[in-house]
N, C-alpha and C positions, 0 to 999 in steps of 0.2 A: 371705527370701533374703539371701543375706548382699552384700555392698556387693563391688561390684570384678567380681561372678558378672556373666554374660551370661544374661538370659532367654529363649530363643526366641518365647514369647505375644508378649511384648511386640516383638522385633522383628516378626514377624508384623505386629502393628498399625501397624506405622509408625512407633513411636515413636521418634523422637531421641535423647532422653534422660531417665531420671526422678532423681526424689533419696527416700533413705527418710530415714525419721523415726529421731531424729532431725537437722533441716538444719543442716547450719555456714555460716555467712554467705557466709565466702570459697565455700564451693563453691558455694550459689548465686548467686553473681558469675558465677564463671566458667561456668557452665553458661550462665548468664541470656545475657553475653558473646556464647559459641561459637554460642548459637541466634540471635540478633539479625545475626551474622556470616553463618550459613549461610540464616538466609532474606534478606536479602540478594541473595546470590550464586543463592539458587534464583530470586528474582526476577527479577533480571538475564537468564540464563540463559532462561527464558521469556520473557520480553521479545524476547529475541535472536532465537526462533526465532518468535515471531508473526511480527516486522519481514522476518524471511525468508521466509518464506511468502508473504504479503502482498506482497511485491517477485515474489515468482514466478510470481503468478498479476495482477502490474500490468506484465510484460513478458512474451505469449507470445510461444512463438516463429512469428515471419512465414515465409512459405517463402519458400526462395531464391531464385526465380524465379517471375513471373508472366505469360503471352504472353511480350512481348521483352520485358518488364522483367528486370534482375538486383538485387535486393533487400538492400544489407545495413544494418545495423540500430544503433544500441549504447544501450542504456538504465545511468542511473547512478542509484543509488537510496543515497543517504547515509545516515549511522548519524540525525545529529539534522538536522531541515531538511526541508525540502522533497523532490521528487525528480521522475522523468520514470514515467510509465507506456505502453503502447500500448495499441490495439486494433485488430482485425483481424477483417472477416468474410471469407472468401471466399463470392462467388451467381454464380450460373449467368452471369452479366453482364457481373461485374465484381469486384472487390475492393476495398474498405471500408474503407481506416486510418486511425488516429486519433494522434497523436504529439501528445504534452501536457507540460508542462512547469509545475509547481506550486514558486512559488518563498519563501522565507522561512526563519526558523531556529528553532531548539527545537520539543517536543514537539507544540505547534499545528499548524505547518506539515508537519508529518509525517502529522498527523490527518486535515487539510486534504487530502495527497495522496491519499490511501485514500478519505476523502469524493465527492473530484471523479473519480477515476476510478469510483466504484459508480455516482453521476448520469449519469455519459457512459456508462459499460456502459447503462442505463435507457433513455437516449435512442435511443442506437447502434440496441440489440435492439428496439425500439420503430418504427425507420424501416422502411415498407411499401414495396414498389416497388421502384423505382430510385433510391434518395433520393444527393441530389450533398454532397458538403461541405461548399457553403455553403448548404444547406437544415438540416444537422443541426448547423451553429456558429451559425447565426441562432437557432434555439430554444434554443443554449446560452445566446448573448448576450439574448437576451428573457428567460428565465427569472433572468439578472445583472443587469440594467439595470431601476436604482432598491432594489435593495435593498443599502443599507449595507454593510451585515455583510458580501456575498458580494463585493461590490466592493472590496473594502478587501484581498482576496488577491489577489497578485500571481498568473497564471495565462498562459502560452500553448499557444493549441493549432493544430495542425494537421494538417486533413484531406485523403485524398487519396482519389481514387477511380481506379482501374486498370483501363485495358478491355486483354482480348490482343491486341485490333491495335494495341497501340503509343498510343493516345490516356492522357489524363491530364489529371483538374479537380482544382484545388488551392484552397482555401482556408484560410484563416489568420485567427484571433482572439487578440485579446489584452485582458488585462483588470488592473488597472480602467480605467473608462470604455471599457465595449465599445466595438468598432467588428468594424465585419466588412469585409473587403481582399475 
């Protein structure tokens, strides 16, 4: 095939770009260049949409109202850093949230968020019964307390539990050095 022609196969497969025989230096420079350039940007560009994802399914949406509560919300989930997640069950009972706050910078701290909200999803789905918030922030804090590594992120969280007649248990964790309020 002669040089400059477009091949259908080849786009078919995917491919970017080829060079035939044969190479001239400069050109593969520049090829070497544009492809180093455009995965890059495909990197990025997926990156972007995990980070969005993962933010959408670390803030459902709460309903607007519960019994007499009116419910509203605002979660912020930054590009590098940390960020806030919820969780929410509604039961025949009561309703369940979890409002968390994973704090730090760079890539870690990003990882850290998505980390700590999978474990609390774990815990959350895991509570039988009627479990209050400070029953399911003590098992967070027990499962924190003493181990280094988990204690060394900066983390708040807190729980609430909604009944329709107006009642409401709250508690509140923070770490490092658990304590539960």
């Amino acid at each position: 095939q002669k040089s400059g022609e477009s091949n259908p196969y080849i786009n078919q497969l995917g491919v970017d770009d080829y060079l035939t025989k044969p190479v001239a230096r400069d050109k593969l420079r520049t090829v070497m260049a544009r492809l180093i350039t455009r995965s890059k940007q495909v990197k990025k560009t997926v990156e972007g949409r995990f980070h969005e994802d993962l933010a959408l399914l670390l803030k459902p949406a709460l309903p607007r109202s519960y019994g007499a509560w009116r419910i509203d919300t605002c979660n912020a989930m930054v590009d590098a850093g940390g960020g806030d997640f919820t969780l929410f069950e509604e039961r025949p009972q009561h309703m369940l949230a979890v409002l968390a706050d994973v704090m730090g910078h760079g890539p870690q701290a990003k990882f850290f968020t998505y980390a700590w909200a999978g474990y609390l999803r774990s815990l959350f789905r895991l509570q039988s019964g009627a479990p209050d918030p400070a029953q399911l922030l003590g098992r967070l804090s027990s499962a924190v307390s003493g181990d280094a590594f988990l204690e060394s992120i900066i983390l708040t969280v807190q729980g609430f539990q909604i009944f329709p007649d107006g009642r409401m248990t709250i508690a509140s964790a923070g770490h490092p050095r658990p304590w539960l309020i």
